[in-house]
N, C-alpha and C positions, 0 to 999 in steps of 0.2 A: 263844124267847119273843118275839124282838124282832120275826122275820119271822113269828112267826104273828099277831102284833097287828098289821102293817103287811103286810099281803099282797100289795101292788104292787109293792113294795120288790124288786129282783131278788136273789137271794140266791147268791152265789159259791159254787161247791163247790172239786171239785179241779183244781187247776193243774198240768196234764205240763209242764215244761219241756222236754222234747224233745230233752236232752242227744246222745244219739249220732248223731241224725242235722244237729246244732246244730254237734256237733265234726266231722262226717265233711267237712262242706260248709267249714269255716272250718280247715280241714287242723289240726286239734289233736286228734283223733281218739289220737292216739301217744299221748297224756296218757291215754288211758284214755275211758270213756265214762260216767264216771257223776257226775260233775262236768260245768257250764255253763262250759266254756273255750272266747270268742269273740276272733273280731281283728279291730280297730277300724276302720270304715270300708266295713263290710260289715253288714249285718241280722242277726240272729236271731229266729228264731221258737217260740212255745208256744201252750198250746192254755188256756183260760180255761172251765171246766162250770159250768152254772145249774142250781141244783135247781128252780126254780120257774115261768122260763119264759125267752120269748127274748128276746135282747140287744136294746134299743129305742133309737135315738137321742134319739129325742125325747121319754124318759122317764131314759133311763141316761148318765150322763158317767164315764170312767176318765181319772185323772191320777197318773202315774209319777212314783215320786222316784227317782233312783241316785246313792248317795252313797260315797264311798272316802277313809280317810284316817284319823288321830285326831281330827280337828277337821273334817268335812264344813262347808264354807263354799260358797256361792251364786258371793262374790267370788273366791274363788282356782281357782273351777271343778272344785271335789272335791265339789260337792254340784250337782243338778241338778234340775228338776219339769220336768214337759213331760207337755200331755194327750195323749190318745188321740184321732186322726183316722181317716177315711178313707184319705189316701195320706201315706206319709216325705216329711217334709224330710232331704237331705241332706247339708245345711251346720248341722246342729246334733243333738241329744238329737232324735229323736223318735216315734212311735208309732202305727204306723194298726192296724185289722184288718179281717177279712171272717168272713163267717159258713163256719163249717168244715160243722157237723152241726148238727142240735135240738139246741136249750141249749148249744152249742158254738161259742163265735168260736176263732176262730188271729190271734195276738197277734204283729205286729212291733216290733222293737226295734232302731232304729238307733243305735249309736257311733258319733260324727262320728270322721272321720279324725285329729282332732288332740284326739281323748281323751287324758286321764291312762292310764296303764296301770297295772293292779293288781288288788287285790281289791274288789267293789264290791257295795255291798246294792242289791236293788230290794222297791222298795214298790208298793203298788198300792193308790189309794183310789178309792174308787165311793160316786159322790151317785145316789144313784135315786130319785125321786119327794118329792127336800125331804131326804131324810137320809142321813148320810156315812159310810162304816165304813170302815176302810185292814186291809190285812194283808201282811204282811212274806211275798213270797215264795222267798223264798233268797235265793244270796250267786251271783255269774258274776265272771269274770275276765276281764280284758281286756287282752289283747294286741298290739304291733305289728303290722303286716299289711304287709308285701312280694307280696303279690299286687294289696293296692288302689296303684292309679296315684295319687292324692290321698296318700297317707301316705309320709313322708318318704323312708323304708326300701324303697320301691317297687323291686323287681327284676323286670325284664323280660322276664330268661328263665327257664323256666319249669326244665330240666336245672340252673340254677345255683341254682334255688331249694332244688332238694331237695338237693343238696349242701352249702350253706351256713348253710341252714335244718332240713331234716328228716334229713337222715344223724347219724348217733349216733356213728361210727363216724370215727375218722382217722388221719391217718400225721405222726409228728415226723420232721425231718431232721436227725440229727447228723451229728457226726467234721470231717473238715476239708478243704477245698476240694476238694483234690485226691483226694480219697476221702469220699466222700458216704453216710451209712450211714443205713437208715431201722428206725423201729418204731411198733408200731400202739398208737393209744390212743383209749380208749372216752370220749368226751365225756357220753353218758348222759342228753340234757336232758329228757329224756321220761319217767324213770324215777318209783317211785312219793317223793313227798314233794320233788322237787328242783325244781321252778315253786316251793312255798311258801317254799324256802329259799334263792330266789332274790330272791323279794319281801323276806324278811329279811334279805340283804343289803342290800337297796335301802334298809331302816329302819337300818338302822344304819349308813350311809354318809350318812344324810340330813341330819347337823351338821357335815359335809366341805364342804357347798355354800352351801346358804340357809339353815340350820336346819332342824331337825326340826318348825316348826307350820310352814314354806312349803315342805319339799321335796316334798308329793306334788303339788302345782300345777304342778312341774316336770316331773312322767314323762309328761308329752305330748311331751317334745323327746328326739331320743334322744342328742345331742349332751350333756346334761346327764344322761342314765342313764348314757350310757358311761363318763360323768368320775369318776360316784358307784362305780360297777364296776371300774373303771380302778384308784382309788383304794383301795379295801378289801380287791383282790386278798394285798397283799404291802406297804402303807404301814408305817412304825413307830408305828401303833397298838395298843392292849390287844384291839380285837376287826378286826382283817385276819383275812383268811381261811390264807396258808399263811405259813410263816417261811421265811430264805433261813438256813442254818446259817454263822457266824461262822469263818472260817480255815480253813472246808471239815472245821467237827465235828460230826458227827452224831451222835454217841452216845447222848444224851439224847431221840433220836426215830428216825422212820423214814427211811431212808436216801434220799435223792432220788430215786434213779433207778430205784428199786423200784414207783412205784405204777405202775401200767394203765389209769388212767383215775380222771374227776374227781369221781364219785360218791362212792367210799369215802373222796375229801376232804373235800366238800362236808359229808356226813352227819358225818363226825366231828366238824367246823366248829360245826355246828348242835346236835347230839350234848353239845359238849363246853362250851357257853354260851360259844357266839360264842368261843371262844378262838384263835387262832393255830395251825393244824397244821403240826407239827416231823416233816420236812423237807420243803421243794419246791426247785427249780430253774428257770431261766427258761422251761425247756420246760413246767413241771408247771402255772405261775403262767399262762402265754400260754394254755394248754388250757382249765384251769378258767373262766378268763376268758369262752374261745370257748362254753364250755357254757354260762355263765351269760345271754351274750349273744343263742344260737341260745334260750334257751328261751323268751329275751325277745320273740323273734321278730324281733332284728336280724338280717340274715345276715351271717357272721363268717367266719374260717379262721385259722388262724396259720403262720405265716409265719418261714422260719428263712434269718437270714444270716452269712454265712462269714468271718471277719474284721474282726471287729468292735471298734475301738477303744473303749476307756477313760480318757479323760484330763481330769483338773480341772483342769487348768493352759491347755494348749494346744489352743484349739480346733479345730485344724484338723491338731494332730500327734500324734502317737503314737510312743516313745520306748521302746527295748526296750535294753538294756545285759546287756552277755557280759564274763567277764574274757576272760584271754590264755589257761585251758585251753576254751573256747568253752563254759560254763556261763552259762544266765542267770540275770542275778541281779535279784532280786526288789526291782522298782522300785516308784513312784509310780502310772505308766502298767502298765494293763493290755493286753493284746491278747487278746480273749476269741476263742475258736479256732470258737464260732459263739454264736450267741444269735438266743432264740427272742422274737416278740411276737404281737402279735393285728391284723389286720386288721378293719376292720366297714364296712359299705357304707349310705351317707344320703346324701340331699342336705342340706349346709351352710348352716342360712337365714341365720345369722351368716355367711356369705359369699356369700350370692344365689346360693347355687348351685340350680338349677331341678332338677335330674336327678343321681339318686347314683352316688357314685363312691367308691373305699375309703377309708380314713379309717385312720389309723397308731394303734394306741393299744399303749404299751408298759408293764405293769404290774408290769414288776422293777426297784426301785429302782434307778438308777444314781448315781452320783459324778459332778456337774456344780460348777463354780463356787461355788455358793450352796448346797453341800450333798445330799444325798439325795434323790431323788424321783422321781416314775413320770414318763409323758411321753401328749401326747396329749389330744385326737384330732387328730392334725396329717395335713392332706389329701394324699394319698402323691405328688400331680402337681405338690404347690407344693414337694415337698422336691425334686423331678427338674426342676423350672424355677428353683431358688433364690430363689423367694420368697417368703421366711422372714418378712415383714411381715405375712402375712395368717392366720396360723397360730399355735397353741399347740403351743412346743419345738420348731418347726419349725427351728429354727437346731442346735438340739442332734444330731436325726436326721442334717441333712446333715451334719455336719462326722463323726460317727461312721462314712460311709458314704464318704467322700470324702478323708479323712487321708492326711496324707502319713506314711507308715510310715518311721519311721528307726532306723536300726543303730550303737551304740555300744560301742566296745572300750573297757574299762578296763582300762589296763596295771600293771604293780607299782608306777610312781609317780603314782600316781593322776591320770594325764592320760587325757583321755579322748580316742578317736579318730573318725568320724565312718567305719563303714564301708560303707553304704548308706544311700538316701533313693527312695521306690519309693511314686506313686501308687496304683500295681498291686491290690497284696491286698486292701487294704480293702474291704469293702460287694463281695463275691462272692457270684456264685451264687445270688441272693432264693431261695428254694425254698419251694413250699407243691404240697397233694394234688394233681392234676387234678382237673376234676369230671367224675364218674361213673367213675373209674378209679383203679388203684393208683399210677398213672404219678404220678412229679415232674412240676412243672410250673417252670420258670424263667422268676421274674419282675422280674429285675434291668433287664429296659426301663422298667419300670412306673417304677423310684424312680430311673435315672440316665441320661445319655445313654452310647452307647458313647466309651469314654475316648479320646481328643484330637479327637473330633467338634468341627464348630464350635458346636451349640447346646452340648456339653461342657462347652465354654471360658466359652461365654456365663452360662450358669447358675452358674458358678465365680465367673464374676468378679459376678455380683447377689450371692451368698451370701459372697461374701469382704466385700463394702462393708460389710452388713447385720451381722457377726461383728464385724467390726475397726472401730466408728467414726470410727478415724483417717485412715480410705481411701475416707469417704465419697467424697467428690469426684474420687480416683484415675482416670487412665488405666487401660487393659488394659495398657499399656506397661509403666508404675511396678509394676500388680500384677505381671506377667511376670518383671518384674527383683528383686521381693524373693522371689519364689518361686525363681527359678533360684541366687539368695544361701545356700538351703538346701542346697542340694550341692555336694558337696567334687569340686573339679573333676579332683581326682586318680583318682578312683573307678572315670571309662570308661577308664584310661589305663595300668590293670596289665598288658594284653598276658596276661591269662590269663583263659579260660571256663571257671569249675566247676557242674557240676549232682551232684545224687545222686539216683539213680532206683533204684525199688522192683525188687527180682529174684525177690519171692516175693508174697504177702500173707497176710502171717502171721495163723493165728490163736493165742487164747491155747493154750501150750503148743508152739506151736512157735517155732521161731531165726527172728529177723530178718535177712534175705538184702537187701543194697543195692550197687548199682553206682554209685563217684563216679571222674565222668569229668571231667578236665582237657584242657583244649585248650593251648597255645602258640600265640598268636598271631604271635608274633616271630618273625624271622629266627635270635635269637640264643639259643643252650639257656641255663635258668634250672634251678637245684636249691634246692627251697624245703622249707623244714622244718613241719609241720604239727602241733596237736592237735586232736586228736579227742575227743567225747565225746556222752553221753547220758543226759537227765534226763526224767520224767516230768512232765508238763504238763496241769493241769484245762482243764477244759474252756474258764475262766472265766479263763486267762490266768494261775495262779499257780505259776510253777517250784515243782516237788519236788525230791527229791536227788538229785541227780548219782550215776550206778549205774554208768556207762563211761566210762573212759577210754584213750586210748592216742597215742601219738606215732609218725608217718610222715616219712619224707624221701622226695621224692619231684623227681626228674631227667626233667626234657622237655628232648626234641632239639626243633629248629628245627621250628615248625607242627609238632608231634606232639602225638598223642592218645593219651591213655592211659585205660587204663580199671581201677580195682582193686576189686577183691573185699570187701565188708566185712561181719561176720557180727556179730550179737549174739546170745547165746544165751539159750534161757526160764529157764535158771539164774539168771543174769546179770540179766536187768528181773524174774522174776515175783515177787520177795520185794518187788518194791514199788509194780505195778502197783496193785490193790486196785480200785477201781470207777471208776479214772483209767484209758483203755485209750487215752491220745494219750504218744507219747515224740517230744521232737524232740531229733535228730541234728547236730551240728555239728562244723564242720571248718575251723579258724580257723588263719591262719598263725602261726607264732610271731614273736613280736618283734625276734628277734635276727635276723634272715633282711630287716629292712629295709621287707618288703611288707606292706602290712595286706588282706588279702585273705579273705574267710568266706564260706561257703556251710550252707547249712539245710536241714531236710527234717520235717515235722511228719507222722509213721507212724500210722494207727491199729491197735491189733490188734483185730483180729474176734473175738467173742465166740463160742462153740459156739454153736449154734443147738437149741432145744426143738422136735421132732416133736411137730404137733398131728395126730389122722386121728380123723375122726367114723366109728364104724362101722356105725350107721343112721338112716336117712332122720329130720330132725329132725321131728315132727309135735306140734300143740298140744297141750297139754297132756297128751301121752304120753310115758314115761320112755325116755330117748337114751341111747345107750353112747357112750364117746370114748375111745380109747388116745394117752398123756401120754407120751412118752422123751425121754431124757437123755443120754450118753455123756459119762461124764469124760474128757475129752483129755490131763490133766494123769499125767506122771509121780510123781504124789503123790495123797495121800489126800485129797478134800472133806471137809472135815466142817460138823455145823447145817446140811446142805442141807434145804430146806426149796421147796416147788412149789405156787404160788398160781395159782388159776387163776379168769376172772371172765368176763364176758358180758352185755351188755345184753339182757335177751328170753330169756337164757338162765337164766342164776343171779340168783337174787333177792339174795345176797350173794358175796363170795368165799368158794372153798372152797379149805382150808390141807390141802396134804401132807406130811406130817413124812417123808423119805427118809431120816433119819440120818447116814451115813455112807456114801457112795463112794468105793471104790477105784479106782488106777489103771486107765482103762480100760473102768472096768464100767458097763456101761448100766442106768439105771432104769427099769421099763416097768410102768406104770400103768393100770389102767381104771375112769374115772371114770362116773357117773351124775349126768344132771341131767334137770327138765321144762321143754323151751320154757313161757316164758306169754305168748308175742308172737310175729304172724305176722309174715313178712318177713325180709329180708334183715338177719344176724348178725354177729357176728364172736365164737368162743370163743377168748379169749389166756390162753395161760400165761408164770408168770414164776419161771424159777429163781436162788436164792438160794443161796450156802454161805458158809462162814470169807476163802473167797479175793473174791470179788464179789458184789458186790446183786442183779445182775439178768442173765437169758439169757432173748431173749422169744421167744416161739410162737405162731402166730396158724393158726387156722383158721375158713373162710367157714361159714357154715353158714344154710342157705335153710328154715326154718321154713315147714310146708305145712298145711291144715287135714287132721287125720286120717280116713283112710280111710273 
């Protein structure tokens, strides 16, 4: 009625938003195409229909609102109006168009680079000839953007984008230095429902920062998202996302090292109202993290190191204690055998940094000083130059990376003996994916110089001042000489070389085969009495019980080399392996014999491996065969095996196999059915389960093609 009393009046019909060719161009295409998901600092475009006639400047004015947040405000920049022009500005909100068809403009829409990101309404009002009408045209999202140069998170290579940004798909490093063991996990950011439950993370971490009426003013920075992300991963609050289980007990939830990827966390998360999912691990926390962040459109990866001290006491040391049968016993300091965190890539405006560079964010509480807490986002070049002044935790990261590792005997009278001190272990091996490959990549340059380099030294002694205030003013001298006060000068001067070296690599079910070779340095033969023994060791640095033991005497001639044989049988460890599969090995003189002399060896045993094989061609939306097997290795019965298997692209949820019970021996073989619903590059993982362990994983690629 209104346009037919006012016929001049131009009268709006239907508005395309242009969704799939809006996400194809703005690479959010993964998300699907039928949602408006844009990345900031880039355009969008729709198409605007007149029923009545053509667009007139000089008759029609359009002025845009886009508002996100509980409280849209003009002043905190969650709220915005801006008319419609001829050509973008693009240093703010703005909006030209051109004539597409009859009664048809094409409508641009610029998000300046240093948008909020989130969910956000647009409006559209039109004065035409004296009178004003508005209609709410939908809801668009707004994302980081690592392609625009202008936006913080800007990555400039184009291979490392799609790796860090659009792969779904990744690889954890565990085990221990000396034996590097990897498995595949599904980060999933594209999936359906995990952007919204990403944003709900974002609300419910938003009274961690500024408060909940000023945290969405904040997701223009991504330094202030990662902190809110950082935080909610695994904090001791009522709504974090996963739990770390207490004394290594799980019972009460799902085992660690059983999930696949961070989808069926996330969902449960969100699922379960915002509650805490029981169990995650440093690896589980660092992944979900990477997912949350890649969906954000930060580029991320996570990042696993070998060696990893724990200590609220000593910042710069790490304290391990053995009795006299070479058991450790369960101290203050941890020595966690590796630990997983997340890398993300900005430039730092809080540090004038012009051009991104990665950024440390670690979101598995640790034991510091002052208590519990995540750490980050500490710039990963100021922990490798030691300068911890410019940084958040940046003091914590080096010293965890940098420790001097020390060896304590405690004898029957409870004196304790000092039987190594070893820069060495600490902060080994950085490990994270390649990009565009399965390869490790080793990125222990990135966070340290190589050890007794002189920038090494240099860096040591900044991060030593910066730790210890007492040393502000110190020489390299003074620090030199309280450093070398750490070791017991008797230590290089036993005249004896022990090593123990792997003679097999076992997996579960078979005997642990090790060669420990002694050297005599001496002129003079020496007959020394030794124990031996072996306990099970978490990942996370906590002795289990000692399962081995035995006593050796052992006689070297003048400079001879000896070499013996030592065996551990799956009898012997497997009643106590359980989903722990690190044992260290030790070999410690005895008391009475004079010498304090010990040598170590941290084993993993290899887990069987799950037979993944696709047996055809995977194509969209037509139904795929896959055959699943198993082999029990185990001289005994599995029982509650149990075969989950999952997929981005592939399975819209996991699908659960109940195998029952295995025998000695006997292999499972399975054929499953699933429908790709997503072109591209896959990965289908499976993950075996029974009474003895959590998890045995299986991965296969699988290259989704449009059908025939």
């Amino acid at each position: 009625l209104y346009f037919f009393l006012h016929p001049a009046v131009i009268e709006l019909g239907d508005v395309d938003l242009n969704c799939p060719s809006n996400c194809q161009i703005h690479n959010t295409h993964f998300f699907g195409t039928d949602r408006q998901i844009i990345r900031r600092g880039q355009a969008f475009n729709f198409y605007a229909r007149f029923h009545n006639r053509e667009w007139d400047d000089s008759m029609d004015q359009a002025i845009f609102t886009v508002e996100t947040g509980l409280r849209p405000c003009e002043s905190n920049e969650t709220k915005c109006t801006f008319p419609m022009g001829r050509c973008l500005d693009q240093t703010c909100w703005s909006a030209s168009y051109k004539i597409h068809q009859p009664k048809c403009i094409s409508i641009s829409v610029f998000p300046p680079s240093n948008a909020c990101i989130g969910r956000y309404i647009l409006n559209m009002q039109i004065t035409s000839c004296g009178h004003t009408y508005q209609r709410c045209l939908g809801d668009f999202y707004v994302l980081f953007n690592p392609w625009c140069a202008d936006d913080p998170v800007y990555m400039d290579n184009q291979a490392q984008r799609e790796e860090y940004v659009l792969n779904e798909h990744g690889i954890l490093y565990e085990g221990v230095h000396k034996h590097i063991t990897s498995r595949p996990w599904h980060f999933g950011q594209f999936e359906d429902g995990i952007l919204d439950i990403c944003l709900k993370i974002l609300d419910m971490g938003a009274s961690y920062h500024h408060g909940s009426d000023r945290d969405h003013c904040w997701r223009n920075d991504p330094v202030h998202v990662s902190m809110v992300v950082n935080h909610m991963i695994s904090s001791h609050t009522t709504n974090s996302i996963m739990k770390i289980p207490e004394n290594n007990d799980y019972l009460k939830g799902t085992k660690p090292f059983s999930w696949n990827g961070s989808v069926p966390i996330l969902q449960q998360w969100y699922n379960g109202r915002c509650r805490p999912v029981r169990y995650g691990y440093c690896g589980s926390l660092a992944s979900v993290m990477c997912t949350v962040m890649r969906c954000l459109g930060i580029p991320s990866r996570v990042v696993t190191n070998f060696c990893f001290p724990c200590s609220n006491e000593n910042p710069l040391g790490i304290n391990e204690i053995f009795d006299c049968t070479g058991k450790n016993l369960c101290g203050k300091d941890k020595l966690w055998r590796y630990h997983c965190w997340n890398e993300s890539w900005m430039a730092r405006r809080d540090l004038n940094q012009c051009c991104g560079d990665w950024q440390c964010l670690d979101p598995t509480p640790l034991e510091t000083g002052r208590g519990s807490s995540c750490s980050g986002p500490t710039w990963v070049r100021s922990i490798r130059e030691g300068e911890l002044d410019l940084d958040f935790d940046g003091h914590h990261m080096f010293s965890r990376l940098n420790s001097n590792y020390v060896g304590w005997l405690s004898q029957n009278n409870a004196k304790k003996t000092k039987v190594f001190c070893d820069t060495w272990p600490c902060g080994q091996h950085l490990s994270t994916k390649s990009v565009g490959s399965e390869q490790l990549e080793d990125i222990t340059g990135s966070y340290k110089y190589e050890l007794g380099s002189v920038k090494s030294k240099e860096a040591y002694y900044r991060a030593y001042r910066r730790i210890h205030p007492g040393y502000c003013n110190a020489s390299n001298c003074h620090i030199d000489r309280e450093l070398s006060s750490l070791k017991n000068p008797f230590l290089s001067d036993s005249g004896i070389n022990m090593r123990l070296k792997m003679a097999n690599c076992p997996m579960y079910g078979e005997d642990v085969q090790l060669h420990w070779l002694l050297e005599n340095l001496r002129s003079e033969p020496k007959t020394l009495k030794f124990n031996l023994c072996a306990q099970i060791i978490t990942y996370n640095g906590c002795p289990m019980d000692q399962f081995w033991k035995d006593s050796v005497t052992v006689a070297l001639g003048p400079r001879e080399v000896k070499k013996i044989p030592l065996c551990i049988s799956y009898s012997q460890y497997g009643p106590y392996l359980c989903d722990h599969n690190i044992m260290k090995v030790v070999a410690v003189s005895d008391p009475e014999c004079g010498e304090v002399l010990m040598v170590s060896r941290d084993i993993v045993i290899n887990r069987p491996p799950v037979i993944v094989k696709l047996l055809s061609q995977p194509r969209l939306k037509v139904p795929c065969t896959a055959e699943i097997s198993f082999c029990n290795p185990l001289q005994e019965d599995m029982k509650n095996c149990i075969m989950t298997l999952e997929g981005c692209g592939l399975f819209k949820e996991p699908m659960t196999i109940d195998l029952g019970t295995l025998a000695s021996n006997q292999q499972a073989r399975t054929i499953v059915e699933f429908t790709p619903y997503r072109l591209g590059s896959h990965r289908l993982l499976a993950n075996f389960g029974c009474h003895k362990f959590a998890y045995c994983k299986g991965c296969a690629k699988a290259e989704v093609c449009n059908p025939v």
